[in-house]
C-alpha positions as CSV (number, residue, x, y, z in Angstrom):
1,X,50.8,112.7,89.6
2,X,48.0,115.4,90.4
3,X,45.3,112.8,89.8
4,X,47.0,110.2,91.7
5,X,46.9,112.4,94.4
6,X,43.5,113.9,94.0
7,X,41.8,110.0,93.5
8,X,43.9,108.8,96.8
9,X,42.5,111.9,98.5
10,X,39.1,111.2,97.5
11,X,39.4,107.8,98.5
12,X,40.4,108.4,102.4
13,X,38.0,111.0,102.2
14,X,35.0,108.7,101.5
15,X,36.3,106.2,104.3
16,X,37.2,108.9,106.9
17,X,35.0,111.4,107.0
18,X,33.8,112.4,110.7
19,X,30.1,112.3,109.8
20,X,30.3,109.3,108.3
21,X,32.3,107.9,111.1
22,X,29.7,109.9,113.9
23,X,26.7,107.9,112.2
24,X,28.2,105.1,112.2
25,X,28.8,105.4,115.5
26,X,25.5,106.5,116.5
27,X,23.8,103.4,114.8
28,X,25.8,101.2,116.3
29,X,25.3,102.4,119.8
30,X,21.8,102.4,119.3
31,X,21.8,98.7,117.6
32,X,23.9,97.3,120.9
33,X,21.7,99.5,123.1
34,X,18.9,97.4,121.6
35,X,20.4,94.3,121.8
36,X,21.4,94.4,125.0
37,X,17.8,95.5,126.1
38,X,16.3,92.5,124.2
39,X,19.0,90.4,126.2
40,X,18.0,91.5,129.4
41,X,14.2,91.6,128.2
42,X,13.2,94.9,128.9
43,X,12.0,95.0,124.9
44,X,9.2,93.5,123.6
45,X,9.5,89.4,122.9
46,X,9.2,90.3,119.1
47,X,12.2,93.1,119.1
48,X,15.0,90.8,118.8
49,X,13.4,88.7,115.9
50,X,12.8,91.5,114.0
51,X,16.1,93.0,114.6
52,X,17.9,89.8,113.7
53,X,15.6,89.6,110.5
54,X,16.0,92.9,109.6
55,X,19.5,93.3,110.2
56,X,20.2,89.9,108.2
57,X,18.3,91.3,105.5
58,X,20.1,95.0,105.3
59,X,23.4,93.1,105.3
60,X,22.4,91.8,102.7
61,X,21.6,94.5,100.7
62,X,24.2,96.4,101.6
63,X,26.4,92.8,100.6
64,X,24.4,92.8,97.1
65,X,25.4,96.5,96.4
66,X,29.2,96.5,97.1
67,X,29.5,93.2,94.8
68,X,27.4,95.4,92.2
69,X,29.8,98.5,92.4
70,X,32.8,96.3,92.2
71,X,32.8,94.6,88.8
72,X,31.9,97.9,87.1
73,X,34.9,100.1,88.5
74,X,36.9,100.5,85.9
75,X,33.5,100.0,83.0
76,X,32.0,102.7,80.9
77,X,28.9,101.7,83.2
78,X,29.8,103.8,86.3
79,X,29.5,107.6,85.5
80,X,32.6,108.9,84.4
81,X,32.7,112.2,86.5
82,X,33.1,109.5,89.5
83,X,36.9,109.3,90.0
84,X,38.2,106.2,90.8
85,X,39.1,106.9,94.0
86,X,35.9,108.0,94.7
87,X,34.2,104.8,93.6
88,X,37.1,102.5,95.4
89,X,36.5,104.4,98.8
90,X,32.2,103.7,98.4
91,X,33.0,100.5,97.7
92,X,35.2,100.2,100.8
93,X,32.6,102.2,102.5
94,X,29.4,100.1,101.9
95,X,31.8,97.2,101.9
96,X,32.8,97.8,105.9
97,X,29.2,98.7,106.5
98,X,28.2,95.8,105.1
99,X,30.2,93.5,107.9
100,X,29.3,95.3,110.8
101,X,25.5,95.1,110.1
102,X,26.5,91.3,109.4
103,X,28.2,91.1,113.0
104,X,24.9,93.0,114.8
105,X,22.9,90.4,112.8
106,X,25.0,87.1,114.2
107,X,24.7,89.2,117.3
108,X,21.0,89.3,117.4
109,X,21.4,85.5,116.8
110,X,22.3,84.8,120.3
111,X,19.1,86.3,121.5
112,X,15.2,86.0,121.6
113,X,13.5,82.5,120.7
114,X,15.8,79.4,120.2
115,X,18.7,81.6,120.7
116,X,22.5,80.3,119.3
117,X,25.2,80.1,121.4
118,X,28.3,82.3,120.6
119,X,29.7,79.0,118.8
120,X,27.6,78.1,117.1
121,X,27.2,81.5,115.4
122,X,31.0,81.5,114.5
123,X,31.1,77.7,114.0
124,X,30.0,76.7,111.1
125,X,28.0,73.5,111.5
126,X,27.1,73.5,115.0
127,X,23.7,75.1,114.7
128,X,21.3,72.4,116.0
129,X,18.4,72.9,113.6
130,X,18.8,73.9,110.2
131,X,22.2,73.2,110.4
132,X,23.4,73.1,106.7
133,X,21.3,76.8,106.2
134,X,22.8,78.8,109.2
135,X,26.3,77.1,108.3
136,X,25.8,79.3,105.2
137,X,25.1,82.9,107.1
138,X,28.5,81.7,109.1
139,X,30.7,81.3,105.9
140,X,29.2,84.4,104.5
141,X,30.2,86.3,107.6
142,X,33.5,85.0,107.4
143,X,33.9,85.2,103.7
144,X,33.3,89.0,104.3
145,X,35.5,89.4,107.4
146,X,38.3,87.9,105.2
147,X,37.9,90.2,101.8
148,X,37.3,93.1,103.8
149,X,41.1,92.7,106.4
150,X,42.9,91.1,103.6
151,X,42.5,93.8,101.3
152,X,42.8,96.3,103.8
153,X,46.4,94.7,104.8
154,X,46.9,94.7,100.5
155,X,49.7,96.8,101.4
156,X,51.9,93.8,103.7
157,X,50.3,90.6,102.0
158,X,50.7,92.3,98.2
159,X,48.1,93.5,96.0
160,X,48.3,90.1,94.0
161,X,47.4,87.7,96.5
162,X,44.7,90.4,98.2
163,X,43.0,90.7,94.8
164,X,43.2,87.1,94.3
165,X,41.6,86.7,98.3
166,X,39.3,89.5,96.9
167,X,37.5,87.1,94.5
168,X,35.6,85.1,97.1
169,X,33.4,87.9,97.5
170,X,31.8,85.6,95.0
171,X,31.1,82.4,96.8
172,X,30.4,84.6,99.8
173,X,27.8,86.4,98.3
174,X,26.3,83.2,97.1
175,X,26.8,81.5,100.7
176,X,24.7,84.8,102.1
177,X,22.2,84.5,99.0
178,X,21.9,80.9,100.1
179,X,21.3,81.3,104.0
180,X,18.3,84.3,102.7
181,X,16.5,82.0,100.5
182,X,16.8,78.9,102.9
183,X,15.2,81.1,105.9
184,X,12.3,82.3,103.7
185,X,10.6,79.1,103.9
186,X,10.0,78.5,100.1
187,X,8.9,82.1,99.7
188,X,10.7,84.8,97.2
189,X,11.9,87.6,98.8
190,X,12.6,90.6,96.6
191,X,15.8,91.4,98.0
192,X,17.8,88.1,97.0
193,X,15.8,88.0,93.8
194,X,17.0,91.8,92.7
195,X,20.2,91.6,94.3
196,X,21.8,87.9,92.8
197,X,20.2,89.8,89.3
198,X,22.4,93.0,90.0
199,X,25.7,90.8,90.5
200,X,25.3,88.9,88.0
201,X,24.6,91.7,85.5
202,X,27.5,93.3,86.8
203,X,30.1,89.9,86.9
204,X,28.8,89.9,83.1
205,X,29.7,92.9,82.3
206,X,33.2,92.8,83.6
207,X,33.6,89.3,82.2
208,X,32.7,90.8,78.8
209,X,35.0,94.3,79.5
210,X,37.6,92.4,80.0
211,X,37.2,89.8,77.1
212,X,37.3,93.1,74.5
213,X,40.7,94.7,76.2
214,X,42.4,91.1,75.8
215,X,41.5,91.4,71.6
């Protein structure tokens, strides 16, 4: 019971701490500060396309990570000192972190050259160029959106169906891997490369963990 407690403690520690929280919080002021700046073009022309690329891309690794750290919870491949509700509540952590850069990054989408309407940002399919490639980013920022509330409601829908739910953080993180390599034009960027490697390791290994409990 001790280690229940302990692990659960650990866990709303990692998603409530007020530093963590004040960060947050600071980031995210600055990040509207700046796109609200772009919007009314005080910044710099090549501000908001930078922010939307860089924002897309730290998303993404932040996506890439928290679909690492999941498969292993619960493998000899995460340090054991970790307690599980330690590695649960990071998960959780980078997960929610994760979205919200996702969200500045459709954000920044509405701005700068051949800026998106609110629509077709959160539509997918009505992007008027590159249609099939933004639809992508749109179902990835869904797909997160959905993992993230459903398993934070786990406790009113029931663990079974959220952890079922949980599982298209699969196609999601292909639909964002997708929408990355489409925008690069042909070229390989390192961070979809190293990050669809990491999940797949990581699927594997949980795949083959769970294969040798089942014997």
């Amino acid at each position: 019971m001790t280690q229940l407690s302990t692990s659960g403690s650990a866990e709303r520690n990692a998603r409530t701490t007020p530093l963590n929280l004040l960060i947050t919080l600071v980031l995210l002021g600055l990040v509207l500060l700046a796109w609200l700046l772009s919007w009314q073009g005080t910044l710099a022309q090549a501000w908001p396309q930078v922010l939307l690329s860089q924002s897309g891309t730290f998303s993404y690794a932040l996506l890439a990570l928290t679909a690492t750290i999941g498969p292993l919870i619960g493998t000899r491949f995460l340090p054991n000192w970790l307690s599980a509700g330690i590695k649960t509540g990071w998960h959780g952590v980078i997960s929610g972190f994760a979205l919200v850069v996702g969200l500045i990054h459709g954000l920044f989408a509405t701005i700068g050259h051949d800026p998106l309407s609110v629509a077709q940002v959160i539509v997918p399919g009505l992007a008027p160029d590159r249609t099939l490639t933004m639809a992508m980013g749109t179902l990835g920022l869904w797909g997160m959106l959905l993992v993230y509330v459903t398993w934070a409601l786990r406790s009113r829908i029931g663990v079974k169906a959220a952890r079922a739910l949980h599982l298209l953080a699969y196609p999601t993180f292909l639909a964002a891997t997708l929408h990355g390599l489409w925008l690069s034009h042909g070229g390989t960027n390192p961070t979809y490369v190293v990050g669809s490697a990491a999940v797949g390791g990581a699927l594997l290994v949980r795949l083959v963990t769970l294969a040798r409990r089942k014997r």
